[in-house]
VMD Tcl script that draws the C-alpha trace (Angstrom):
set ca {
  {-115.66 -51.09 -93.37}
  {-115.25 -54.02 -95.40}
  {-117.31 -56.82 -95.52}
  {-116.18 -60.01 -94.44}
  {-117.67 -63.55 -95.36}
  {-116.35 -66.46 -93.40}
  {-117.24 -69.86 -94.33}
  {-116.76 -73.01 -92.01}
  {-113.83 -76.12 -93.11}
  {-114.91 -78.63 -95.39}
  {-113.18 -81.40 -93.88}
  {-116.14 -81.61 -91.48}
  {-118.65 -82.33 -93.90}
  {-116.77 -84.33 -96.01}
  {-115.74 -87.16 -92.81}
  {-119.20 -87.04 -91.81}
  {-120.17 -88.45 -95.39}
  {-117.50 -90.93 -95.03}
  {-118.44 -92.06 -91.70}
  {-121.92 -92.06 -92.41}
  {-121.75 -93.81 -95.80}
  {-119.79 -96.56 -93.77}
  {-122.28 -97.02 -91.52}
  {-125.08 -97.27 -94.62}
  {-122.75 -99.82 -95.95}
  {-122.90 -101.45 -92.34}
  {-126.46 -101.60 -92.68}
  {-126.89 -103.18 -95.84}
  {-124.37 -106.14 -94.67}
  {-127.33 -106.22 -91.95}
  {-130.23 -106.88 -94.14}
  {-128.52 -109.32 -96.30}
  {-127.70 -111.05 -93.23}
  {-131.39 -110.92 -92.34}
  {-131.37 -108.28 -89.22}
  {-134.46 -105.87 -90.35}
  {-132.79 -102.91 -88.02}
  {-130.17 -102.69 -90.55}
  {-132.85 -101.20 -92.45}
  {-133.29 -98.43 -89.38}
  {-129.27 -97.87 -89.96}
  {-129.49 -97.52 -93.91}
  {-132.42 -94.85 -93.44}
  {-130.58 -92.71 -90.40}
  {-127.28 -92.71 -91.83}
  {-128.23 -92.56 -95.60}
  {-130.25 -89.05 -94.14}
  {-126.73 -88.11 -92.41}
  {-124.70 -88.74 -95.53}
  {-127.42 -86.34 -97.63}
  {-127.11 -83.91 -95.11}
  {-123.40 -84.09 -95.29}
  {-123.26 -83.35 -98.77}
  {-125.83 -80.87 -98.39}
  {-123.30 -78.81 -96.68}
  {-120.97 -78.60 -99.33}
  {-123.05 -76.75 -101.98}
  {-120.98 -73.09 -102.04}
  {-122.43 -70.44 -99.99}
  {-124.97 -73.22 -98.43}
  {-123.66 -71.98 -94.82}
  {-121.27 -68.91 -94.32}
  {-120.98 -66.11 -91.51}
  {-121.06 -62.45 -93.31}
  {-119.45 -59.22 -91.09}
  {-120.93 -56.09 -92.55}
  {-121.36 -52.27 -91.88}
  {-125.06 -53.22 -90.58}
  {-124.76 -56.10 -88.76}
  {-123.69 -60.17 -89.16}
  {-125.46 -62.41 -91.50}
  {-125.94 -66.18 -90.29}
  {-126.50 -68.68 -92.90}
  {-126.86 -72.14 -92.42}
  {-128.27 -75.08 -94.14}
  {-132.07 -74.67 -93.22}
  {-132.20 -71.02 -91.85}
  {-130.64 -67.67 -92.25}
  {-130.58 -64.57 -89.71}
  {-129.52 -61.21 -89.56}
  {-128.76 -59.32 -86.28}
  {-128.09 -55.33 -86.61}
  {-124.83 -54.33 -84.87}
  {-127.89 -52.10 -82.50}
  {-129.41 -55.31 -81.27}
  {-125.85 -56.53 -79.96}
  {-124.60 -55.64 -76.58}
  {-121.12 -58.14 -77.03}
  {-119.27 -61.61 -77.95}
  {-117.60 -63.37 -75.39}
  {-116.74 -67.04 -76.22}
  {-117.87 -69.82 -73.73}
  {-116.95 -73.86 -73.46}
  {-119.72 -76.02 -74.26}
  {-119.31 -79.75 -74.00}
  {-115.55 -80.01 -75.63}
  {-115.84 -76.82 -78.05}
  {-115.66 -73.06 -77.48}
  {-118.12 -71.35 -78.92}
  {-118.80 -67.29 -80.03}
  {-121.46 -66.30 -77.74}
  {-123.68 -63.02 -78.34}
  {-125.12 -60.90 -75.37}
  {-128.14 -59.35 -76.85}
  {-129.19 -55.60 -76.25}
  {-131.70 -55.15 -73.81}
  {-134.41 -53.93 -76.56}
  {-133.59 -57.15 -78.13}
  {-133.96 -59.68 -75.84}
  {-137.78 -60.40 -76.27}
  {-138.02 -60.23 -80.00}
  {-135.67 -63.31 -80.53}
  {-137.28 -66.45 -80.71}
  {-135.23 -68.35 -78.70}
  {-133.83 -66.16 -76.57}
  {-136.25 -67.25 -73.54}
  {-135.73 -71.03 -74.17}
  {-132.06 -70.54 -74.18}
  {-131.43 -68.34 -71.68}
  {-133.30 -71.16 -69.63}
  {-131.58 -74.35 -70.47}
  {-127.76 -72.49 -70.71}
  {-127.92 -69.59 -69.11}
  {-126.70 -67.96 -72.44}
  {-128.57 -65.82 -74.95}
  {-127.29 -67.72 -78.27}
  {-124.37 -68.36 -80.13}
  {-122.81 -68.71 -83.33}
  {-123.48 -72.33 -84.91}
  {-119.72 -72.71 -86.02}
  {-116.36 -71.35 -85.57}
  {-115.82 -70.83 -89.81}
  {-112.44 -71.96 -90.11}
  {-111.35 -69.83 -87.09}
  {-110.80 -70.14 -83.12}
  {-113.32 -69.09 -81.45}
  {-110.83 -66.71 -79.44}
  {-109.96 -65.21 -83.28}
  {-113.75 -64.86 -84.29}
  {-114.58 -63.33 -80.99}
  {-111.72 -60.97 -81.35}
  {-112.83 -60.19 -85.06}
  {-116.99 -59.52 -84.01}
  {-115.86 -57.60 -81.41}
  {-113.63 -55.05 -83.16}
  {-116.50 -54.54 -85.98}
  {-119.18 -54.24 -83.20}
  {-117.13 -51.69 -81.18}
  {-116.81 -49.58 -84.51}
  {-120.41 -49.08 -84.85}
  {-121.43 -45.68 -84.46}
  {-125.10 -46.28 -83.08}
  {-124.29 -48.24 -80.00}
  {-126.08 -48.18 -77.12}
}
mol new
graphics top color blue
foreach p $ca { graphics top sphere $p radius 0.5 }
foreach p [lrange $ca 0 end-1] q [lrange $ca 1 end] { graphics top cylinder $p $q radius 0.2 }
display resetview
């Protein structure tokens, strides 16, 4: 099978440094006006624009499909899940976005960090952290096919 490496849009990034650098701008217009919380806005939204731009280093976040398993990397972490420790994706609405949910195997379930925590506070074992430039109905559609392929399934 061939592996696949999707990455997510860069327009996201990129407004969220725009927004964020207007709001830092925002916050100096506060200090020189004498309000110290514009200080408190300069310092939150001067972290937001780093982080932004942060996110558009190559390969600083991408989704990789191979024979063994998917590959999440994102900013801070990375994690690998073996197609033997998936039972399924199904995709779910949370808040206004659908989402790529995974069902864990049953040998699985405990060795995941947050498994417990999440299963707790949204009744779903975890997801995928973004989309990567496709609909969640089309990335669903895409795990599943490589997952069903698998010859070790349980």
């Amino acid at each position: 099978m061939k592996e696949i490496v999707l990455k997510p849009k860069l327009w996201k990034p990129i407004l969220g440094a725009f927004l964020s650098i207007g709001f830092v701008i925002l916050g100096i217009n506060l200090v020189n006006k004498g309000i110290n919380y514009g200080w408190f806005t300069i310092a939150l939204f001067g972290l937001s624009t780093l982080l932004a731009m942060l996110q558009l280093i190559p390969n600083s976040t991408y989704l990789k499909i191979s024979d063994r398993g998917i590959f999440v990397k994102t900013l801070f972490s990375s994690s690998e899940l073996k197609w033997t420790d998936i039972k399924g994706f199904y995709t779910k609405k949370v808040f206004l976005k659908t989402f790529v949910m995974i069902r864990f195997a049953d040998h699985f379930k405990g060795k995941y960090l947050g498994y417990d925590a999440s299963k707790m506070l949204t009744n779903n074992e975890s997801m995928l952290p973004d989309n990567y430039g496709k609909s969640a109905e089309e990335l669903n559609e895409i795990l599943n096919e490589h997952w069903s392929k698998q010859p070790l399934i349980n």
